[in-house]
C-alpha positions in Angstrom: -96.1 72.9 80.5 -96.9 69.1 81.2 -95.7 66.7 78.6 -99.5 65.7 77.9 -100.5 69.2 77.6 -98.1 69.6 75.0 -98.7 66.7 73.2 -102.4 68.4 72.9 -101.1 71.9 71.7 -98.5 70.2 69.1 -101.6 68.4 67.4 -103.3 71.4 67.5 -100.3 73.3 65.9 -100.2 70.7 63.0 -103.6 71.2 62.3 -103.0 74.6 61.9 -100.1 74.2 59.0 -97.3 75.3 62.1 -94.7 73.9 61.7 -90.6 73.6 60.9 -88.3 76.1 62.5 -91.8 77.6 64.7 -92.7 74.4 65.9 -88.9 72.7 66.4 -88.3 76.1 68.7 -91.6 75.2 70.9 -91.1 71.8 71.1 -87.1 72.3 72.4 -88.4 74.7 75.3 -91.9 72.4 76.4 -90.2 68.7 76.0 -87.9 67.5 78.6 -87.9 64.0 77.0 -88.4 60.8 79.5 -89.6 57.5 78.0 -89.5 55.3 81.1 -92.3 55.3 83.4 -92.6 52.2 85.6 -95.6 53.1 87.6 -97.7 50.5 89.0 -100.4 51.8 86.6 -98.4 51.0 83.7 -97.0 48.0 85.3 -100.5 46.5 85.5 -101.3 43.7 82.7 -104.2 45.5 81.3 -103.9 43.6 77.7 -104.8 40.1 77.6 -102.5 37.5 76.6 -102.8 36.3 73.1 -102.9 32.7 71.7 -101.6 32.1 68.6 -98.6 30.6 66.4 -95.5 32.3 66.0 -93.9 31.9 62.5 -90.6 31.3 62.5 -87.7 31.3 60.0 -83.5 31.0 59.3 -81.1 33.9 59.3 -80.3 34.1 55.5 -78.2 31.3 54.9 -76.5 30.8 58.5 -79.0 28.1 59.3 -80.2 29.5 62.6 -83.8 29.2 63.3 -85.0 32.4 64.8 -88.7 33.3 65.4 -89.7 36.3 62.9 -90.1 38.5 66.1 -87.1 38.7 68.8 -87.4 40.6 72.1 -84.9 43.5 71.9 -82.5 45.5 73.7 -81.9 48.7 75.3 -83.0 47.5 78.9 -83.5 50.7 80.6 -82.1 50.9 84.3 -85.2 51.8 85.8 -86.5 48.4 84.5 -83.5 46.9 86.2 -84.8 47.2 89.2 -87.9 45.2 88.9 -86.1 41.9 88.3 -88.8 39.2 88.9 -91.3 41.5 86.7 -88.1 41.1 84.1 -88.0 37.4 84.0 -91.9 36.8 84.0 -91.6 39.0 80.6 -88.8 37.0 79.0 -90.5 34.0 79.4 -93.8 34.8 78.7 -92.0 36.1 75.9 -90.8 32.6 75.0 -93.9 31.0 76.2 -95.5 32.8 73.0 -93.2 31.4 70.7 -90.3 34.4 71.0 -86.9 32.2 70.4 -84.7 35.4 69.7 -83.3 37.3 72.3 -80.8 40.3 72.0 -79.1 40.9 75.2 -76.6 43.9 75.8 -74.2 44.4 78.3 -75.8 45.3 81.6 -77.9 42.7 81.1 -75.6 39.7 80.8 -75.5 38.1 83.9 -79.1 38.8 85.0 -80.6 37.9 81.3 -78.2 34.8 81.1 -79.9 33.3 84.7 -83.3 34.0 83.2 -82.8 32.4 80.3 -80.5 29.8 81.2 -83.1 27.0 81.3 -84.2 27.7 78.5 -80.9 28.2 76.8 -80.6 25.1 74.0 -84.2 25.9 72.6 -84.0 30.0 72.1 -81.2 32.2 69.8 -79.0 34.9 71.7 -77.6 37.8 69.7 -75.6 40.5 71.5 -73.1 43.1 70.5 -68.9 42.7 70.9 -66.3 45.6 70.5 -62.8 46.0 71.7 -62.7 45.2 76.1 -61.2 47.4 78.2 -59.0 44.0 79.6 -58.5 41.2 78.2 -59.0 39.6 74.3 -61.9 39.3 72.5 -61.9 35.6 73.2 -61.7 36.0 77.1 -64.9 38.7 77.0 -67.1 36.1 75.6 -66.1 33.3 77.5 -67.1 35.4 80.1 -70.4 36.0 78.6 -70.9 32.3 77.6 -70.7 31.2 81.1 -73.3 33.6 82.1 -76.0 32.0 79.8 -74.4 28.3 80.5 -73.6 28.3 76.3 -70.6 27.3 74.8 -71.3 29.6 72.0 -73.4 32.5 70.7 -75.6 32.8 67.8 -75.4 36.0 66.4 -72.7 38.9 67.5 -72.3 42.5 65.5 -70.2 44.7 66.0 -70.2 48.2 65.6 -67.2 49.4 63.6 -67.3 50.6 59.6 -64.1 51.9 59.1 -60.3 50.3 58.8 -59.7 54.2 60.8 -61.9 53.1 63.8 -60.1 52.0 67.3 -62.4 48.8 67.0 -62.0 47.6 63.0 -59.7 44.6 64.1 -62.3 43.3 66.1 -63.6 42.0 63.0 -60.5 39.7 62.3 -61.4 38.3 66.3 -64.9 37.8 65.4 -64.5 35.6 62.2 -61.7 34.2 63.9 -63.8 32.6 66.7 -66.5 31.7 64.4 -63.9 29.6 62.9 -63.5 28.2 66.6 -67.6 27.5 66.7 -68.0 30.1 69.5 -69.9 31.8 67.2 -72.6 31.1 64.6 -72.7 34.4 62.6 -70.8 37.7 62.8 -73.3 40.5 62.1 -72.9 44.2 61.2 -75.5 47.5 62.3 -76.3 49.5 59.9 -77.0 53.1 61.0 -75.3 55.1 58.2 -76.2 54.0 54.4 -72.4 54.6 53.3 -71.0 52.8 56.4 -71.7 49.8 55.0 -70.1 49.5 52.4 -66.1 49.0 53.2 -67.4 46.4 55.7 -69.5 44.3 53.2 -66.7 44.3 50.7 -64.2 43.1 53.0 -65.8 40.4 55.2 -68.2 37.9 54.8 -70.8 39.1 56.9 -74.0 37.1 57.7 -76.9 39.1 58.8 -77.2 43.2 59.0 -79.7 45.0 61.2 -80.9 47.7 59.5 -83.8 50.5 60.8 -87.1 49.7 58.8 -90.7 51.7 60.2 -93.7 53.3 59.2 -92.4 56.3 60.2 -88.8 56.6 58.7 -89.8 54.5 55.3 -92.1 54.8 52.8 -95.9 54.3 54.2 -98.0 51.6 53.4 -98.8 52.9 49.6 -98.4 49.3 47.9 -94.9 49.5 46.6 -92.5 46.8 47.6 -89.1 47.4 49.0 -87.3 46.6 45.9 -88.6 49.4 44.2 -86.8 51.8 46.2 -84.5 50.0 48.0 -82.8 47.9 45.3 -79.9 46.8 47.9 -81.9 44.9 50.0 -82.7 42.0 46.9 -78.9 41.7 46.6 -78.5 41.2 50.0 -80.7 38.4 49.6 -78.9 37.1 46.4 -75.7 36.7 48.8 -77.8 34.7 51.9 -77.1 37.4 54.2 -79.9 37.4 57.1 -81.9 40.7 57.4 -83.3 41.5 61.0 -85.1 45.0 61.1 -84.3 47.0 64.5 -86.3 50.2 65.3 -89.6 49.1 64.4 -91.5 51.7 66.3 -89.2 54.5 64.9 -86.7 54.2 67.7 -87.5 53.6 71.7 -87.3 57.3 72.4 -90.3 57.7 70.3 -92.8 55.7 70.6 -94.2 56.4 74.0 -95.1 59.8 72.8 -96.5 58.8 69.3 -98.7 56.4 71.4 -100.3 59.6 73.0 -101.0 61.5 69.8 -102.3 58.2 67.9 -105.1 57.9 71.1 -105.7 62.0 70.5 -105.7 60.7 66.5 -107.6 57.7 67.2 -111.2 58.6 68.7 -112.7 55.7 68.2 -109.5 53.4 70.3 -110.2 51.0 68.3 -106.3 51.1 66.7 -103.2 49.9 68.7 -99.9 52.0 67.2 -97.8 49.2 68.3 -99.7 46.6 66.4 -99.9 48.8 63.4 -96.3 49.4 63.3 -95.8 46.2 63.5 -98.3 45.5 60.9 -96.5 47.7 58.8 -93.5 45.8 58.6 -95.2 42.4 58.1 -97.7 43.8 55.0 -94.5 46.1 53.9 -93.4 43.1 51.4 -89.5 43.4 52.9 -90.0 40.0 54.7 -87.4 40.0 57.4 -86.1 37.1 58.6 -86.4 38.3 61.9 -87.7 41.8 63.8 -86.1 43.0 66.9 -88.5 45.3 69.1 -88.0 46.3 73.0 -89.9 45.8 75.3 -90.3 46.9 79.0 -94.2 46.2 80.5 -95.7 42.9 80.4 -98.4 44.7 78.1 -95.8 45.5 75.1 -95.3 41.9 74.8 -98.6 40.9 74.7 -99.8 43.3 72.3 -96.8 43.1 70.5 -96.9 39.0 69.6 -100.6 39.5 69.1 -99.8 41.3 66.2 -97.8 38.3 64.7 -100.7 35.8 65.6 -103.3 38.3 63.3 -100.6 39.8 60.5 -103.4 41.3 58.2 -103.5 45.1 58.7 -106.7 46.9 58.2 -107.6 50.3 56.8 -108.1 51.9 59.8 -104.4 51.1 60.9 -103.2 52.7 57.5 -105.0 55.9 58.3 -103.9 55.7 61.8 -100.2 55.5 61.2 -100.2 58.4 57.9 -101.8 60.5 60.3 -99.4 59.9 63.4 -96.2 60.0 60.7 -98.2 64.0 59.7 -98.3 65.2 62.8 -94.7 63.0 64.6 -93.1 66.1 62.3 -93.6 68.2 65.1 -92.1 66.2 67.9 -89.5 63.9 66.5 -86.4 66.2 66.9 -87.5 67.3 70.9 -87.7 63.5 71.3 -85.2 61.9 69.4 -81.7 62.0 70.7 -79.3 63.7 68.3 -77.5 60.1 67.6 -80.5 58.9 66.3 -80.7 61.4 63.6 -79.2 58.8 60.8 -83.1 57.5 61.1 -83.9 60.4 58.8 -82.0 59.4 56.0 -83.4 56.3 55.7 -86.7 57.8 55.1 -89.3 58.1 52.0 -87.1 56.4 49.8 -83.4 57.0 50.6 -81.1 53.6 49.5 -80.5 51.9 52.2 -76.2 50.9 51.0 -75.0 54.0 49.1 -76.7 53.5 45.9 -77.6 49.8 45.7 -76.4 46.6 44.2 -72.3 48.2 44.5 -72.2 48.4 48.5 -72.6 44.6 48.2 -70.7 43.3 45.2 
């Protein structure tokens, strides 16, 4: 069975109340997920490129100016290979008023010569953890050079407990934020109770957390304090918040893109731009929002959605109907590691049970 076919067939099964263990047993034997599809059709600018103002804002209390949207991660090596089409995006990207870019590994050298012109006007962000060779110090020297900087914005690292291979990394990171090489040392959150050690033993300055229509609470008026009660202390301490997986994770989106234009009959609704929509009408008020991007299109449509914020009624009812009927695909199309995105939904703290993870 073709993936469009069974995109088709699992609308039709939510319609007709299928669903749990039935449906998760189809979807495992139809979906052979693949989100990457650089075809010249979808390499084609179909969308038009939007005029507008981009707002901007500071990382909680770091200082760093940062445009409210950044252009993600998670370059895909298919996209690699279409390096001019690469750098056209990132600066069309900045040309819209994007001055937040997250760059990860593979992408160092060939990111940092794209953006190296540009370098003293934008914000990078990246990821450290424990090299292979070498110290801390020496890896992002290395990286520095690439970009022509002789420091770097915001770093995370991925470690939440003193029993992790990686924790000292911490001690490195703080250290050469003392040095300047550094502006602000940042921690992921992909586990609620992960946090929690971390935030009581450094001073951490931003967290990226995972905030979307699909995995939170849909757009029914309430405000994020009211179920998420960490989040106001987080502000209380000046520590930035930047949301990451804003379309409900890169391995999903392509395929909740197809059922929202079986959803939408009328195409008059863009999913990205709703999702987006979401987060801006959701009343968290990030200081930032990192979304990836791989087709001239997603960044036009994307940044168009930050010139026009206000979300309309027909974008509600287009995203509670694509969150009804995503029940039936998410776990053929969301890796396993991914799964942590379900505990952050409809409700669930976001730092064990609120104010304590960050006291």
């Amino acid at each position: 069975m073709r993936r469009r076919e069974f995109v088709k067939n699992a609308v039709g099964l939510a319609s007709l109340g299928l669903s749990g263990c039935s449906a998760a047993r189809i979807q495992q034997q139809a979906i052979k997920p693949k989100i990457h599809n650089f075809s010249p059709e979808n390499m084609t600018v179909k969308v038009p490129k939007p005029s507008g103002t981009m707002p901007m804002g500071k990382l909680g209390s770091t200082g760093i100016k940062v445009s409210k949207y950044g252009f993600g991660s998670h370059t895909p090596e298919e996209l690699m290979k279409y390096p001019k089409e690469r750098e056209h995006m990132l600066l069309e990207g900045y040309d819209l008023g994007i001055r937040l870019f997250d760059v990860y590994p593979p992408q160092y050298e060939t990111t940092g010569k794209y953006l190296r012109p540009i370098q003293k006007d934008i914000a990078i962000s990246m990821f450290s953890d424990k090299p292979k060779t070498g110290t801390v110090e020496e890896d992002l020297v290395r990286i520095m050079k690439m970009f022509g900087r002789d420091h770097i914005d915001m770093v995370r690292l991925h470690s939440h407990s003193p029993a992790r291979e990686n924790w000292g990394v911490w001690e490195d990171l703080f250290k050469l934020k003392e040095k300047g090489m550094i502006r602000a040392v940042g921690l992921p959150i992909h586990y609620p109770e992960e946090s929690t050690v971390v935030l009581k033993t450094y001073p951490i300055d931003f967290v990226l957390l995972p905030y979307n229509f699909y995995h939170n609470i849909l757009y029914t008026g309430k405000k994020p304090g009211d179920f998420n009660p960490a989040i106001g202390e987080l502000r209380r301490k000046g520590i930035g918040i930047v949301v990451m997986k804003p379309f409900a994770s890169e391995w999903f989106i392509s395929h909740l893109i197809q059922v929202a234009r079986q959803l939408d009959e009328g195409k008059e609704a863009s999913l990205p731009q709703a999702a987006i929509r979401y987060i801006l009408n959701s009343g968290l008020n990030p200081d930032a929002t990192l979304g990836g991007m791989w087709y001239l299109n997603d960044v036009y449509e994307n940044v168009a959605a930050y010139f026009k914020p206000k979300m309309n009624d027909q974008e509600k009812r287009l995203l509670e109907k694509v969150k009804k009927h995503a029940v039936l695909l998410e776990d053929a199309y969301v890796p396993k590691r991914y799964a942590f995105l379900k505990r952050w939904a409809d409700g669930s703290p976001a730092i064990d049970e609120g104010t304590d993870a960050v006291s």
